[in-house]
Backbone as numpy.savetxt, mean C-alpha at the origin, in Angstrom:
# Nx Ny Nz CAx CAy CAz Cx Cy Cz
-1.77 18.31 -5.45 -2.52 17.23 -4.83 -1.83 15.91 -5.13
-1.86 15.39 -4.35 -1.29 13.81 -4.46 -2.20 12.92 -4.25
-2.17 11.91 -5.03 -2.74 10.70 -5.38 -2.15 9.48 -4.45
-2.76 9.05 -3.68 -2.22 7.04 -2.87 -2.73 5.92 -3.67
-1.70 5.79 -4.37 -2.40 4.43 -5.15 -2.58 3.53 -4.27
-3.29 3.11 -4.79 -4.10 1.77 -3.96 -4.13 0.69 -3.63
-3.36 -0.22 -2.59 -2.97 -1.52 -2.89 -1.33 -1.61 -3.23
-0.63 -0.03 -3.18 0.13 -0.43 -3.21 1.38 -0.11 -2.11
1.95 -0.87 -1.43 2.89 -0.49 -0.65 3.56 0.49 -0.57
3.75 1.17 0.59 5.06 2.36 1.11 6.13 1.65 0.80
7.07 2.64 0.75 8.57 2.62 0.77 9.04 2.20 2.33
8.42 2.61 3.06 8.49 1.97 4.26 7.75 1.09 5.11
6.66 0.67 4.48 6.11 -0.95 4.69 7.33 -1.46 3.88
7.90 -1.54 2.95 8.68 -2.63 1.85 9.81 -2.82 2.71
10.25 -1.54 3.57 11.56 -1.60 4.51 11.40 -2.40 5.35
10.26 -2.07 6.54 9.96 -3.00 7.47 9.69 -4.47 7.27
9.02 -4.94 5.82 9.18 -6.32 5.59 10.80 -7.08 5.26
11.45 -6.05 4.85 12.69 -6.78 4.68 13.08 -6.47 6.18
13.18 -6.00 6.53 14.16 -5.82 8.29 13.26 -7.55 8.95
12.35 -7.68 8.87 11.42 -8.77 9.16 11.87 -9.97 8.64
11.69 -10.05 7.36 12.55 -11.34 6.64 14.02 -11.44 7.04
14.79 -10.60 6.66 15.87 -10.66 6.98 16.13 -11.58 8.53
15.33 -10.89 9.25 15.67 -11.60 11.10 14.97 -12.58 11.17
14.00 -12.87 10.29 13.52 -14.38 10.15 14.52 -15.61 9.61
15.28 -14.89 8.28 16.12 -15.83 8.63 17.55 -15.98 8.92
17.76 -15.31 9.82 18.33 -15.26 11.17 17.85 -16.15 12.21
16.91 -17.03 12.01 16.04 -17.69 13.06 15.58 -16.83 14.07
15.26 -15.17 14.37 15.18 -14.97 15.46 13.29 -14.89 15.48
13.30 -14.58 17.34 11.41 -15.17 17.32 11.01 -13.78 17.18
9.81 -14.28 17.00 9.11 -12.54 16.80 9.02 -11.50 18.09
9.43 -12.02 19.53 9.49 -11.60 19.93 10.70 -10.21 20.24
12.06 -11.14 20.14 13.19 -10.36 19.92 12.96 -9.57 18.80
12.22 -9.87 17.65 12.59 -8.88 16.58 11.82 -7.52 16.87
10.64 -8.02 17.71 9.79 -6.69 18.36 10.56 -5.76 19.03
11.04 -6.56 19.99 12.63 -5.92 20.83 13.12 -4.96 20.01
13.69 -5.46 18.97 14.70 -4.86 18.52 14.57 -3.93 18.00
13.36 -3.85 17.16 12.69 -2.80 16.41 11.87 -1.70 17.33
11.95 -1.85 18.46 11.13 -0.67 19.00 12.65 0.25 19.35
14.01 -0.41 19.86 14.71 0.30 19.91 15.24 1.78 19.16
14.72 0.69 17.66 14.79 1.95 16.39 13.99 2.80 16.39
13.34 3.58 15.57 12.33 4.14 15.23 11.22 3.96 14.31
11.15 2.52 14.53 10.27 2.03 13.85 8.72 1.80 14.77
7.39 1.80 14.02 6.24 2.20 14.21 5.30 1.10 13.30
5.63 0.09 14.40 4.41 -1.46 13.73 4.09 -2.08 15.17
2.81 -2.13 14.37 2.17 -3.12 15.25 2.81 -4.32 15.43
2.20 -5.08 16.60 3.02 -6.13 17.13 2.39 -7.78 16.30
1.34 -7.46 16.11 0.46 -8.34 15.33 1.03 -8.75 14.10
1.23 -7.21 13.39 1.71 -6.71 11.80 3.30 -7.77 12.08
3.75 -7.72 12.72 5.10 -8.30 13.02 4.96 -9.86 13.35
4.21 -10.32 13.89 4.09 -11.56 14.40 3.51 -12.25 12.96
2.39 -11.81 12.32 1.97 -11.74 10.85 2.70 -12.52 9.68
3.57 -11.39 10.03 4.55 -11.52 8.68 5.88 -12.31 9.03
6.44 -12.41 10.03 6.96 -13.44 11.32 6.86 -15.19 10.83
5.58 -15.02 10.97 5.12 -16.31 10.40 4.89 -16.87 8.51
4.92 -15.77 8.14 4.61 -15.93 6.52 6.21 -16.01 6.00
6.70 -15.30 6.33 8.29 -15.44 6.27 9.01 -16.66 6.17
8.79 -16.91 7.76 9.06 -18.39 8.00 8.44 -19.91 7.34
6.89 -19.42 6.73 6.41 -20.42 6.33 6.90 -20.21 4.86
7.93 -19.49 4.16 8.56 -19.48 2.44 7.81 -18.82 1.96
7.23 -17.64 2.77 7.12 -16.25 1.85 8.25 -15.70 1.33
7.99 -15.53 0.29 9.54 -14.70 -0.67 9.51 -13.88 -0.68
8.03 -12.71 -1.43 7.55 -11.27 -1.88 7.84 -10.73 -0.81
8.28 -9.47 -0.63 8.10 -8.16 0.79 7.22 -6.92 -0.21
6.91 -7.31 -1.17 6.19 -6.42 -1.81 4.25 -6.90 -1.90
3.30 -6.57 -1.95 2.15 -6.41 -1.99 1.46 -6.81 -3.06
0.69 -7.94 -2.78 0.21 -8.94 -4.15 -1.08 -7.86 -4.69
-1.40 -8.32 -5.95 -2.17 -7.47 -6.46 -3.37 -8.04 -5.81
-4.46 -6.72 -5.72 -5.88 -6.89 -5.22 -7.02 -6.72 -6.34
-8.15 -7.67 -5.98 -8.73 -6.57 -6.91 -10.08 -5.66 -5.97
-10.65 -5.04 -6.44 -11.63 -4.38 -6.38 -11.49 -3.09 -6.74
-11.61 -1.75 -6.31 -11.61 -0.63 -6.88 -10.01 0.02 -7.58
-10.43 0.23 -8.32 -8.84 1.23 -9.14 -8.78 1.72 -9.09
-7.16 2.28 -8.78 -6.41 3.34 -7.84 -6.85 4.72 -9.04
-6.69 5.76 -8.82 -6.56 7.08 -9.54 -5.24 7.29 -10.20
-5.61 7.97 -10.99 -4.27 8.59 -11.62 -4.09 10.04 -11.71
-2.97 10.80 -11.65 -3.07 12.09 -11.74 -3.83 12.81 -13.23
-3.53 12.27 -13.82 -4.39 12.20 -15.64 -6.02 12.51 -15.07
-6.50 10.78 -14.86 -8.02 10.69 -14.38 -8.42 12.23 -13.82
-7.88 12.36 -12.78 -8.53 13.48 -11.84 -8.18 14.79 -12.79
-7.32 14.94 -13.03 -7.15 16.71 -13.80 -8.16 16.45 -15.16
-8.52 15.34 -15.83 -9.68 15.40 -16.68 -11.16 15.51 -16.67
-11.24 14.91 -15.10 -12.14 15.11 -14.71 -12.57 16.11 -14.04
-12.16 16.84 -13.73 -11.82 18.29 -13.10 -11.91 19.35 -14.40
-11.41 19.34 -15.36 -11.23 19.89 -16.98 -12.84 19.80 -17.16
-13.80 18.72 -17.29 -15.05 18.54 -17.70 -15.97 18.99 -16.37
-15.96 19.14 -15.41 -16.96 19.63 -14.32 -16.79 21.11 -14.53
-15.49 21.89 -14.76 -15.19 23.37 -15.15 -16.13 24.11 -16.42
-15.82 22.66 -17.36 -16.27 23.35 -18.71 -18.02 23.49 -18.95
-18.73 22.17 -17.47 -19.90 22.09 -17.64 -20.59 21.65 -16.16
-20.84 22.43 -15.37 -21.05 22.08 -14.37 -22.34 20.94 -14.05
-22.93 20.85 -15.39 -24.51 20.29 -15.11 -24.56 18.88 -15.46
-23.04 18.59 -16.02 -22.74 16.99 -16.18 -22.67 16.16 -15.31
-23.69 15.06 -15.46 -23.96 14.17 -14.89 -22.85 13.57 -14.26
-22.81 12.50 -13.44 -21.81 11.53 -12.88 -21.50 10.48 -13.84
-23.00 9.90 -14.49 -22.73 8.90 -15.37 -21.93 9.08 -16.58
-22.61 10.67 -16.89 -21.68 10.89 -18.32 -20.34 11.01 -18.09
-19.88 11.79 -16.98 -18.47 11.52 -16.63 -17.79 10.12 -16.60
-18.25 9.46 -16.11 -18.30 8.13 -16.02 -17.88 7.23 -17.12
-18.56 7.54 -17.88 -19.07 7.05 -18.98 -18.30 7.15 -20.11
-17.71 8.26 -19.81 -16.36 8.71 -20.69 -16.30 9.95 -21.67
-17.87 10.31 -21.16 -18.17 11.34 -22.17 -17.73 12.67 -21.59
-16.61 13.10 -21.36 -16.06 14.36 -21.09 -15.88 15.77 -22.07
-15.84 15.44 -22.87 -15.96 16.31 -24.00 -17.13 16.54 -24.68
């Protein structure tokens, strides 16, 4: 089973923002870069492009994904422990799981 951490960028969102920056500064408009990129095999929205088009241009630096907050991502650990304690006791609560009381 695999885990998507949360909040945090693909390997290929991180690509497509640099192919983006990069032709930003290149001066080119977001239109050509749409152009150009559908030629490839690339798979973005036109918005997602116009978006970041503009953040680029306005001295965005990052192509990587600022931290968020609200819920925290999983870990492969979390889940196989928690999985370990529903096995050993099926009648445990959510909270006690929760709660930290697994053992």
């Amino acid at each position: 089973m695999q885990i998507k951490q949360l909040g945090m960028a693909t390997p290929l969102k991180i690509k497509h923002r640099c192919v983006i920056k990069f032709w930003v500064n290149s001066n080119m408009t977001p239109c050509k870069l749409i152009k150009l990129m559908e030629k490839g095999d690339t798979n973005i929205l036109r918005s997602i492009v116009f978006g970041l088009h503009k953040k680029f241009r306005d001295g965005l630096e990052d192509v990587s994904d600022r931290p968020r907050t609200g819920r925290p991502g999983r870990s492969e650990q979390d889940v196989t422990r928690i999985r370990d304690a529903i096995s050993e006791d099926r009648r445990k609560s959510v909270r006690e799981i929760s709660d930290g009381n697994l053992r």
